[in-house]
Every structure is written in structure tokens, then in C-alpha cells.
Backbone as a chain_set.jsonl record, in Angstrom:
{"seq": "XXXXXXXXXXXXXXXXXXXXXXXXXXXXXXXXXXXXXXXXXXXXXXXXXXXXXXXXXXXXXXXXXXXXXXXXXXXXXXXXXXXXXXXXXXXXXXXXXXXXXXXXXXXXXXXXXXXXXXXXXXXXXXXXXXXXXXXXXXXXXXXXXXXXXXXXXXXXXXXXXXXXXXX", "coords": {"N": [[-1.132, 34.714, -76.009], [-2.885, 34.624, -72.807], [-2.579, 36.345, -70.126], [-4.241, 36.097, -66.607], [-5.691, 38.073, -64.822], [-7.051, 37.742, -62.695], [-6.402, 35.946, -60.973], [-7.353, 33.123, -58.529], [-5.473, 32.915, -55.136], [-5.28, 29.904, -53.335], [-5.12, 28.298, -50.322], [-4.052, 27.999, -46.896], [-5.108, 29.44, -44.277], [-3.585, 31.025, -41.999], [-4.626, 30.544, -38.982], [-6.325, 28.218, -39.728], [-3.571, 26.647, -40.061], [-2.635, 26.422, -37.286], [-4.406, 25.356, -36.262], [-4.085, 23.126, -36.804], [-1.673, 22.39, -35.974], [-1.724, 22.206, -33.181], [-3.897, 20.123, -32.884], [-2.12, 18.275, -33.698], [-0.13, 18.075, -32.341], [-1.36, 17.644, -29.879], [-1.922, 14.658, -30.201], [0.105, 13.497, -30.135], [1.384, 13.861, -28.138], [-0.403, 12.759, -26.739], [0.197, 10.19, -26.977], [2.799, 9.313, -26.357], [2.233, 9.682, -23.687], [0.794, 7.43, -23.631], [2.827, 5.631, -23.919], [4.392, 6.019, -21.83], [2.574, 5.092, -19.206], [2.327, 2.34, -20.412], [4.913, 1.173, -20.787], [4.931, 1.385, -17.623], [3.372, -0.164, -16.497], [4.63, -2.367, -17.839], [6.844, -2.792, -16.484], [6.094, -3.366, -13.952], [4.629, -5.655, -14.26], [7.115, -7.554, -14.91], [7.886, -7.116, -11.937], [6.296, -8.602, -10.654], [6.386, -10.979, -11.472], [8.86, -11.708, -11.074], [9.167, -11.543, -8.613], [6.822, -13.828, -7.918], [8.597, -15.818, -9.027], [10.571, -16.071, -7.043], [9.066, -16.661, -5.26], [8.143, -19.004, -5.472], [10.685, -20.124, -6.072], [10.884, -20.815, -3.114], [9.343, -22.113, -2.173], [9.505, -24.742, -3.423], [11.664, -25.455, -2.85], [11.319, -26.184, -0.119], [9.331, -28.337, -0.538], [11.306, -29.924, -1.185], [12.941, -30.764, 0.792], [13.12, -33.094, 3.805], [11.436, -34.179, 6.109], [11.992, -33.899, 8.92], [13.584, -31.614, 8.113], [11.876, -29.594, 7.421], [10.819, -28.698, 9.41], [12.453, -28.081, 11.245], [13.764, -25.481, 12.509], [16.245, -23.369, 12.379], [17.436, -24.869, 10.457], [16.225, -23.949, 8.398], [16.593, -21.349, 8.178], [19.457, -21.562, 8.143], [19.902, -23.088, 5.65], [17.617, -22.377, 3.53], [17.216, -19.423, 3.64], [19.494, -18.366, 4.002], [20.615, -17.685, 1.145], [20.077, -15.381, -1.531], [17.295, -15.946, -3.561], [16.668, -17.171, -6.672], [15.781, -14.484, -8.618], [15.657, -12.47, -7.095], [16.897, -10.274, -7.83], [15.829, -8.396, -9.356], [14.105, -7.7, -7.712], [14.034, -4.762, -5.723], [14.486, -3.769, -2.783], [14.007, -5.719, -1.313], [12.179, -8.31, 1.043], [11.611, -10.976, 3.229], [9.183, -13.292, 4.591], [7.896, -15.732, 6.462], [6.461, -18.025, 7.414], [5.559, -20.945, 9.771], [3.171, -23.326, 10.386], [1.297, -25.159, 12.309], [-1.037, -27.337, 10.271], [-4.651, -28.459, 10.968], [-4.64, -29.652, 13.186], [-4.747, -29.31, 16.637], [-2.798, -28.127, 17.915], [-1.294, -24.701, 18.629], [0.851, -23.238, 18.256], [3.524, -21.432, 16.212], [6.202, -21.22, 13.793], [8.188, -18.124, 12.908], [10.265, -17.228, 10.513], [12.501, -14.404, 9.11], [13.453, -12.496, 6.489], [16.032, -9.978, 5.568], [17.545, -7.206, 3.939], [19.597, -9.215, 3.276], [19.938, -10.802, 5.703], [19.246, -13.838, 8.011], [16.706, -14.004, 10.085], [15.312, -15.669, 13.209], [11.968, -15.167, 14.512], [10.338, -16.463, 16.299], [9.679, -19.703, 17.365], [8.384, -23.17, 16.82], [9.15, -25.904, 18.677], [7.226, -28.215, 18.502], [6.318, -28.539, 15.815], [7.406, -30.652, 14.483], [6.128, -33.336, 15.437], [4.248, -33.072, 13.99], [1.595, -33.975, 11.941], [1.106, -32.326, 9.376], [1.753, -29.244, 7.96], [1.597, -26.249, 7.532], [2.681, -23.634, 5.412], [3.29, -20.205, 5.306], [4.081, -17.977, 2.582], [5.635, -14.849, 2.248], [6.581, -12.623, 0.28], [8.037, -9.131, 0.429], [8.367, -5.612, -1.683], [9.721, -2.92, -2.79], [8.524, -1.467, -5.728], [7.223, -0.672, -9.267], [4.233, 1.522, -9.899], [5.972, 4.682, -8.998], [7.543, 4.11, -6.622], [6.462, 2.319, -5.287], [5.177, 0.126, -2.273], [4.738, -3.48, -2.416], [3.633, -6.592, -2.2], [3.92, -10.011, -2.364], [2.23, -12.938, -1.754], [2.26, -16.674, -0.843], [0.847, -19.794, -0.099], [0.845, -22.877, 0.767], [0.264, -26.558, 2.067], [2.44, -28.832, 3.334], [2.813, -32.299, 3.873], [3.242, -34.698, 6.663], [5.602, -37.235, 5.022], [4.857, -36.715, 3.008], [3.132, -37.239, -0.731], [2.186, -39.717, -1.085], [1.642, -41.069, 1.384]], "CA": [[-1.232, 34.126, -74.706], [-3.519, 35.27, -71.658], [-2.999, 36.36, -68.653], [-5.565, 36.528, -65.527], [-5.295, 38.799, -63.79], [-8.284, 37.667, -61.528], [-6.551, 34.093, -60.046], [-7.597, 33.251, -56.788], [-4.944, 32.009, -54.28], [-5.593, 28.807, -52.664], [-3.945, 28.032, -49.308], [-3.992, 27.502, -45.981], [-4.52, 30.53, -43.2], [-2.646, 31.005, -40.6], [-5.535, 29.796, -38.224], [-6.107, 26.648, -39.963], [-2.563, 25.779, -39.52], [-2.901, 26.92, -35.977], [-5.577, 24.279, -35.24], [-3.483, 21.264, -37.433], [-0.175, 21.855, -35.312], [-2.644, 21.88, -32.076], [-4.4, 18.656, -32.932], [-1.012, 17.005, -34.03], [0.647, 18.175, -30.583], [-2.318, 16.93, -28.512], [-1.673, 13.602, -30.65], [1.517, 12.934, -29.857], [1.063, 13.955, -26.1], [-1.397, 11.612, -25.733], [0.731, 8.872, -27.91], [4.124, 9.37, -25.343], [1.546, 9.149, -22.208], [0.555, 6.108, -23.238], [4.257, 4.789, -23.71], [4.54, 5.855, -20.309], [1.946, 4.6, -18.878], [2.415, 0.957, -20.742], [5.953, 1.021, -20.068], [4.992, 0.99, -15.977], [2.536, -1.498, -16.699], [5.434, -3.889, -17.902], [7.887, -2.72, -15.186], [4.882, -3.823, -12.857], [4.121, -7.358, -14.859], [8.277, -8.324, -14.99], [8.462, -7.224, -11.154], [5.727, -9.078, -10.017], [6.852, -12.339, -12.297], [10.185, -12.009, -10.326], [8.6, -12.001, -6.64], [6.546, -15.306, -8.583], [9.396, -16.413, -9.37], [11.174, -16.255, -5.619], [7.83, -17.901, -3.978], [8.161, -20.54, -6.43], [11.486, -21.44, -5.378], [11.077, -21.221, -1.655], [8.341, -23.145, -2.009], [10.064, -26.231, -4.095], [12.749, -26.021, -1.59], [10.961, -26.719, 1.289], [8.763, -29.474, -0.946], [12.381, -30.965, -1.481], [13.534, -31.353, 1.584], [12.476, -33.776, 4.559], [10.126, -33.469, 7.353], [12.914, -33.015, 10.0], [14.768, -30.107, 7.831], [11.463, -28.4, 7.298], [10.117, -28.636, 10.873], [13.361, -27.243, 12.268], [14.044, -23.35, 12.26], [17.392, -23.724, 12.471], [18.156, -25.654, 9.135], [15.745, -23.238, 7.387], [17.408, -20.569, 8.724], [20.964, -21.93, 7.63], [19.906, -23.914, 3.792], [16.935, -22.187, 2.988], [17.581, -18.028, 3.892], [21.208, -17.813, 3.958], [21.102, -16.974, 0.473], [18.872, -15.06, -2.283], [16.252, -16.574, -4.334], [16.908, -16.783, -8.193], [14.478, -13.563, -8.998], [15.899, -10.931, -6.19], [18.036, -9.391, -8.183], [15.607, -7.328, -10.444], [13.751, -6.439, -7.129], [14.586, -3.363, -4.829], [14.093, -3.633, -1.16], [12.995, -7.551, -0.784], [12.57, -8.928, 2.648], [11.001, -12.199, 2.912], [8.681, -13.637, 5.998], [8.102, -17.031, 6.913], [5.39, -18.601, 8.705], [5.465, -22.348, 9.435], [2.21, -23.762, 11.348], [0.42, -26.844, 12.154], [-2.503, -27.937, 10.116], [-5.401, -29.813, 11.087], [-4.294, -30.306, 14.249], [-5.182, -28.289, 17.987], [-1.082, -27.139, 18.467], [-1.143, -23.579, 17.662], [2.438, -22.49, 17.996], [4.185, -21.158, 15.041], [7.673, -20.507, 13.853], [8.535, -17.836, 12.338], [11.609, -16.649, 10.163], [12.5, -12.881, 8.595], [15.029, -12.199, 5.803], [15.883, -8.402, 5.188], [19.158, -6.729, 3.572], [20.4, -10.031, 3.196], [20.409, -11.625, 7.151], [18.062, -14.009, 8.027], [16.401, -14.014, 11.678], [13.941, -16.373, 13.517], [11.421, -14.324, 15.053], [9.73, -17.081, 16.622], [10.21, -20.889, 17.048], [7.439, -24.3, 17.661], [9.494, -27.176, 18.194], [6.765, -29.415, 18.303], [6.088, -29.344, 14.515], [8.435, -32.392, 13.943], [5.499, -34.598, 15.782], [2.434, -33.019, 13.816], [1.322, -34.676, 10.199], [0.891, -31.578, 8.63], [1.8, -28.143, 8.162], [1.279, -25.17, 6.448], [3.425, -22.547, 5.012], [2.908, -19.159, 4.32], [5.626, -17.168, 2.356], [5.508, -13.627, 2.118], [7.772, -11.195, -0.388], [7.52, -7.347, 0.318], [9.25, -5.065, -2.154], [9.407, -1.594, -3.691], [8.068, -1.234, -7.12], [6.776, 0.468, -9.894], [4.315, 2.495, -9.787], [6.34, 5.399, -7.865], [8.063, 3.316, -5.349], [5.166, 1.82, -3.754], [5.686, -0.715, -1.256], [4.544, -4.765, -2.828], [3.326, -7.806, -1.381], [3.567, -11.121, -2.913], [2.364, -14.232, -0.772], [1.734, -17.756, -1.714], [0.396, -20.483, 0.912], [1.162, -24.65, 0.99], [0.354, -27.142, 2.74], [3.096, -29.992, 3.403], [2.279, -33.29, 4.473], [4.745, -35.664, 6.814], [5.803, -38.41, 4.878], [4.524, -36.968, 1.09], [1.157, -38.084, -0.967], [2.055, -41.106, -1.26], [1.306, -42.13, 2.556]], "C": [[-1.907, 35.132, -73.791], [-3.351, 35.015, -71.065], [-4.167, 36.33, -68.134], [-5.164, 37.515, -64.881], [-6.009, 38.685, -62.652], [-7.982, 36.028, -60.526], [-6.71, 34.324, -58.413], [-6.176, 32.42, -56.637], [-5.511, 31.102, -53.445], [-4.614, 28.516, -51.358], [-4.908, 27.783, -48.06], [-4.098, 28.975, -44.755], [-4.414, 30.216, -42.233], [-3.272, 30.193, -39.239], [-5.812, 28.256, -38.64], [-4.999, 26.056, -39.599], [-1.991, 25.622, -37.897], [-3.195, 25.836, -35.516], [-4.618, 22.801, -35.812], [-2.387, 21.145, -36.269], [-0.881, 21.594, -33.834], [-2.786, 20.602, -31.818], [-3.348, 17.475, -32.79], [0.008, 17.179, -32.392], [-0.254, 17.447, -29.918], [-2.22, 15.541, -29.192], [-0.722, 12.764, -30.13], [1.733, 13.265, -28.317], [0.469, 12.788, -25.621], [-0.562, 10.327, -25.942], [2.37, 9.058, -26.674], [3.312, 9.054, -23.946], [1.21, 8.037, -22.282], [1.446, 4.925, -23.365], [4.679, 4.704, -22.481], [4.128, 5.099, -19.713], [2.303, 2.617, -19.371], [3.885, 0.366, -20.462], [6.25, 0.578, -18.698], [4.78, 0.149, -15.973], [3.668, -2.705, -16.945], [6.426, -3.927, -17.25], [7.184, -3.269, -14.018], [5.002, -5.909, -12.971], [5.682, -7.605, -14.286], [8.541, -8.302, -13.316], [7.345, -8.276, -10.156], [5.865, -11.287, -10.921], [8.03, -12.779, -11.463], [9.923, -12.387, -8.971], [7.529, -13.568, -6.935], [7.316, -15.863, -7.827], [10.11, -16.828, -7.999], [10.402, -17.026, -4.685], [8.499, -19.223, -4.06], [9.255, -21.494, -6.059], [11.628, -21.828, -4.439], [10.014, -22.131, -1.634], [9.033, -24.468, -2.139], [11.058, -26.415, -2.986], [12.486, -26.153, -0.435], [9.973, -28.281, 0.925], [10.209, -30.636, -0.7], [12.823, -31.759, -0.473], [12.486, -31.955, 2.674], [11.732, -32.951, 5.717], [10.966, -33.007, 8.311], [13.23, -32.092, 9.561], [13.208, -29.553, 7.484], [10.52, -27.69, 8.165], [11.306, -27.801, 12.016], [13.859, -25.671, 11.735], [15.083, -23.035, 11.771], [17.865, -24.335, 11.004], [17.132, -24.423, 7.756], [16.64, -22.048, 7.535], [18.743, -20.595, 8.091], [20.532, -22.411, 6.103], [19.047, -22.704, 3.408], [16.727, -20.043, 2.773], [18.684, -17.614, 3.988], [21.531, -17.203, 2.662], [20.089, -16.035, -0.496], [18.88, -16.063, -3.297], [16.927, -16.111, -5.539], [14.999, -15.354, -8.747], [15.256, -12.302, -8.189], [16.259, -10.059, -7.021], [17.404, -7.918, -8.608], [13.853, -6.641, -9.169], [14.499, -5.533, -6.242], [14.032, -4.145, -3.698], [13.82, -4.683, -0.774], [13.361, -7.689, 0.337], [11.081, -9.69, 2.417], [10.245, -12.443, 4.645], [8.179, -14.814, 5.9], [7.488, -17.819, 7.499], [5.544, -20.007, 8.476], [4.651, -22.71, 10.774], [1.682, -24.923, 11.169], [-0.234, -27.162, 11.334], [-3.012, -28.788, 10.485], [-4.831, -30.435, 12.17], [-4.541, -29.134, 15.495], [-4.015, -27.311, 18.799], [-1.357, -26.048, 17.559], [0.188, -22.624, 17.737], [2.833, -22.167, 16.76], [5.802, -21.228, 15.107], [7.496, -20.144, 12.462], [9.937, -16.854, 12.003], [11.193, -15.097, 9.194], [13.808, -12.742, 7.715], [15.029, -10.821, 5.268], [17.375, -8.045, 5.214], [19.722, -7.692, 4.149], [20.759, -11.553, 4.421], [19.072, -11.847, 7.383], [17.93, -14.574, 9.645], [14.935, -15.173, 12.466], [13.757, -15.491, 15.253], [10.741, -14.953, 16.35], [9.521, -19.019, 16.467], [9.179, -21.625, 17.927], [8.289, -25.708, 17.159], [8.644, -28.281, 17.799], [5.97, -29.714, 17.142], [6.33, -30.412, 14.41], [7.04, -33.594, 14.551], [3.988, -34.161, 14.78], [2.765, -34.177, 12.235], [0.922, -33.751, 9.159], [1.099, -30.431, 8.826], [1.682, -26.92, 7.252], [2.259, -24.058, 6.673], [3.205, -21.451, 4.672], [3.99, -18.01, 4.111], [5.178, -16.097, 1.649], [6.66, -13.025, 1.476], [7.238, -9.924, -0.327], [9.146, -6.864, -0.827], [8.982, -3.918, -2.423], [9.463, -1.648, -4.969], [7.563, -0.249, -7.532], [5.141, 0.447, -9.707], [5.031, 3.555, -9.073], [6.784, 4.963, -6.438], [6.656, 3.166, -4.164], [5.382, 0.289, -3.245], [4.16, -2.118, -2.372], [4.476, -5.762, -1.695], [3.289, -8.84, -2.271], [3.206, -12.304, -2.008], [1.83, -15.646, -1.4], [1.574, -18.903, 0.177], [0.193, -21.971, 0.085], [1.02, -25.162, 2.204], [1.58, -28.177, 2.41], [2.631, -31.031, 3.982], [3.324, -34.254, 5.2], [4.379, -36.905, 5.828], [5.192, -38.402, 2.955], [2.843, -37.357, 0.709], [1.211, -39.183, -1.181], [1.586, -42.024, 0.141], [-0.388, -41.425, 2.731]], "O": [[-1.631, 36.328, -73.886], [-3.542, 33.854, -70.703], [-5.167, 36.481, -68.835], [-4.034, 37.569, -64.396], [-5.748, 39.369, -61.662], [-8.714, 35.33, -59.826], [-6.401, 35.154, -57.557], [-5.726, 31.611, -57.449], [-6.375, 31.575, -52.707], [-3.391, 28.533, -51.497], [-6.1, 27.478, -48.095], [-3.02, 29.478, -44.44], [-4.957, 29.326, -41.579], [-2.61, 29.399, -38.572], [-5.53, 27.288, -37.934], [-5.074, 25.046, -38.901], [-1.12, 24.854, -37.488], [-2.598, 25.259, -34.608], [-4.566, 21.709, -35.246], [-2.182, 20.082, -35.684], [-0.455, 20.568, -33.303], [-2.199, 19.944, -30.959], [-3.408, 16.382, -32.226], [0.611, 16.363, -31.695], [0.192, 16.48, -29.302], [-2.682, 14.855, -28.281], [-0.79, 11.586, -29.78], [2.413, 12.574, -27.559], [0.646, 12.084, -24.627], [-0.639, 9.438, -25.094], [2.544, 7.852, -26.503], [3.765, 8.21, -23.172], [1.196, 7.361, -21.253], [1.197, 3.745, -23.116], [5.21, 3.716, -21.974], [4.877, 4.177, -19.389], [2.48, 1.793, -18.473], [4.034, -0.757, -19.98], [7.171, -0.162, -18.352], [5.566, -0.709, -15.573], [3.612, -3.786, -16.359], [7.086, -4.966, -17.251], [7.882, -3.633, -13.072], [5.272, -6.862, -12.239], [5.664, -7.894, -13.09], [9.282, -9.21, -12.939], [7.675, -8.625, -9.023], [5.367, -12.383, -10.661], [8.224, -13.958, -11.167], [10.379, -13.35, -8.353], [7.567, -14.395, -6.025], [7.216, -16.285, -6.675], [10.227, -18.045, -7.85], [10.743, -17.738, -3.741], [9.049, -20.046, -3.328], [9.246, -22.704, -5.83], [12.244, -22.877, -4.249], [10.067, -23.01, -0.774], [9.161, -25.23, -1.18], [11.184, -27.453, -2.336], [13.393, -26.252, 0.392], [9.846, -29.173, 1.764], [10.176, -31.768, -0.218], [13.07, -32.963, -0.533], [11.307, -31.599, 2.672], [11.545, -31.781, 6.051], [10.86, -31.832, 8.663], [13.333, -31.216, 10.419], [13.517, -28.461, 7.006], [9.793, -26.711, 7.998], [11.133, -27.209, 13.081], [14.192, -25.13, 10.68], [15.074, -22.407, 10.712], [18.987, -23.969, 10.654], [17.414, -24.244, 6.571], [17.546, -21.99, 6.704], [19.112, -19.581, 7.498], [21.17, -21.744, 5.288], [19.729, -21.825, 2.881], [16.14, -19.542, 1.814], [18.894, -16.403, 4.067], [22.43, -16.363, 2.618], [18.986, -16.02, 0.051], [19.779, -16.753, -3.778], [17.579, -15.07, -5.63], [13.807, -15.496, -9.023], [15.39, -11.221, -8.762], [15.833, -8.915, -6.859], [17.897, -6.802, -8.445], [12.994, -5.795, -9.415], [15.711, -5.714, -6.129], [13.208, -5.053, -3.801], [13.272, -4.702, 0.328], [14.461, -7.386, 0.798], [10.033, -9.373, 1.856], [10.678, -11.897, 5.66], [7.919, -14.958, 4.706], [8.138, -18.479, 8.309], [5.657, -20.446, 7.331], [5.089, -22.543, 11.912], [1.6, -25.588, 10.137], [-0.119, -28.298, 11.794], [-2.475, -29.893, 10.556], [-4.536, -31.63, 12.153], [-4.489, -27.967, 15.106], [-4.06, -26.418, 19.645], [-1.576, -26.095, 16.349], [0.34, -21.487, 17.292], [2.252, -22.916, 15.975], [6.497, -21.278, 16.121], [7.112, -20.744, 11.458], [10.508, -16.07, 12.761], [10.097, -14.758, 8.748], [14.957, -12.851, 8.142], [14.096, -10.469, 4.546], [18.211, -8.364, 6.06], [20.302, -7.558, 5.226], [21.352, -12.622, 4.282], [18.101, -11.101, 7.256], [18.718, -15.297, 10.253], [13.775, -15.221, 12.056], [14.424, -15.268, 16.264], [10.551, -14.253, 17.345], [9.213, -19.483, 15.37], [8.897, -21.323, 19.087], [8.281, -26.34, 16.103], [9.004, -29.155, 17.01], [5.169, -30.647, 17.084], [5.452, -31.255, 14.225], [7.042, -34.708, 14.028], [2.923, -34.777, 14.837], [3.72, -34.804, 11.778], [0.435, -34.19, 8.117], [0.722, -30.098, 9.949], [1.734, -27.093, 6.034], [2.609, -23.621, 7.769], [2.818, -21.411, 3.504], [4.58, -17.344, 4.962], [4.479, -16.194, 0.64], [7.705, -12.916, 2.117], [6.193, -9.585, -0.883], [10.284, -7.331, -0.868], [7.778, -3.682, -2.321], [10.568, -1.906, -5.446], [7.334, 0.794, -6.92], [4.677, -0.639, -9.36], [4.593, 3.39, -7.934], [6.4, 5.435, -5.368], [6.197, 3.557, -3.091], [5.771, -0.59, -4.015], [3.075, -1.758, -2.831], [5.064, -5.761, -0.614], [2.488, -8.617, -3.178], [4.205, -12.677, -1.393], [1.057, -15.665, -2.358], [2.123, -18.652, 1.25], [-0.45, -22.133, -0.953], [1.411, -24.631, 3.244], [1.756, -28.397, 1.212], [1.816, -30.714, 4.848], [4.26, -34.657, 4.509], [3.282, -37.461, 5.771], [5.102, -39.278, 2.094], [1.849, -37.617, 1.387], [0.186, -39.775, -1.519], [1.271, -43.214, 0.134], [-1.168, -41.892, 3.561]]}, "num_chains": 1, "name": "protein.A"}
């Protein structure tokens, strides 16, 4: 049997493995930043689905009800802001605003209502909606969200009509 006495070693120096654990760190850095990052992104999407979601129902609930209850301040005020929206919950800071104006017509009075930590206030009141044939709504959600607690806006805008589409 023969020995060598001449084998080469094969391996790895110290520098090569230098540059692998490098590469594989800057890998996985980048691969956690972009969990981060996509993570906000769907803390963003679910909080802006939820302020949706709160238009959506102040909206239907002013479709629902009649022309007197959604011409008077007062009944919005009491049915429609007395309590929270199905959605608040999963935002921070919500306060709601309220505009209710004429359309298509030369009265430019408004009324508007304010809901914040829970109590809801009218800022501003036009009785003589109840005689127009149309009005328009515009409902505003502010909140704090993600990114880094930055201040949100959601708004959505309807018209109502007295008397429905059927007249």
C-alpha cells in the first residue's frame, strides 16, 4: 500500500467564508425588511377597509331612513351618531364629520355634525333642507394609522333624492 505524501487539501479559506456569511446576512436583512415593510402594507389595506367599511354604513343609514329624519340634525344627531359604526373598533383616533347640503338648488346653507371620542355635536344647522328635492352628503372619517401614526382621511360623497328613484 501507498502513501502520498504530496495530497493537496481542498477547502474553503477563511475569506471565502467571510464573503458567504456576508452575502447570506445581507439576504436575510433584506428578506425581514420586506416582511416589514409588507406587513405595514396590510396594516394599511385592513385599516383603510375598516374606515370603508364605516362610510358604507353611514351611508345606508341615511339611504334607509326618510326625508324628514335625514333633513333634521337633531334625529341624526340622536339615531345616526350616538353610537359607533360596525368597523371603529380596529381604528385608533376616529372622529367622523358630516356635511348635509342642498343640491341643485340656489339655498346654500349647510348642516353640519362632528363625532369625536365618542360625543356627537352639531356644528352647524339648515333647517330649510326638509323643503329642497335633493341633497348631498359628504361623510368624512379621520384616523391614525399605519404608517407611523400618520393622521387618515377617508371620505365618500351621495346624493339623496326626496321621495327615492322611483319619483
Amino acid at each position: 500500500m501507498r502513501c502520498s505524501t504530496n495530497s493537496r487539501r481542498s477547502g474553503f479559506t477563511l475569506v471565502e467564508a467571510m464573503i458567504a456569511a456576508a452575502i447570506s446576512a445581507l439576504f436575510l436583512g433584506s428578506l425581514f425588511a420586506i416582511n416589514v415593510s409588507s406587513m405595514q402594507t396590510i396594516k394599511m389595506a385592513r385599516e383603510s377597509a375598516a374606515a370603508s367599511q364605516v362610510l358604507q354604513q353611514r351611508v345606508e343609514s341615511m339611504r334607509i331612513a326618510n326625508w324628514h329624519q335625514i333633513t333634521d340634525a337633531d334625529w341624526i344627531k340622536a339615531n345616526l351618531l350616538n353610537s359607533d359604526a360596525p368597523g371603529t373598533v380596529s381604528l385608533r383616533s376616529v372622529s367622523e364629520n358630516l356635511t348635509v347640503m342642498p343640491y341643485g338648488s340656489g339655498n346654500t346653507g349647510t348642516t353640519q355634525l362632528n363625532r369625536q371620542n365618542g360625543a356627537a355635536t352639531i356644528s352647524q344647522r339648515n333647517d330649510a333642507l326638509l323643503t329642497e328635492n335633493a341633497i348631498q352628503i359628504i361623510w368624512t372619517v379621520n384616523y391614525v394609522g399605519a404608517p407611523n401614526e400618520h393622521p387618515t382621511t377617508r371620505q365618500t360623497v351621495a346624493i339623496l333624492g326626496k321621495g327615492g328613484v322611483a319619483k
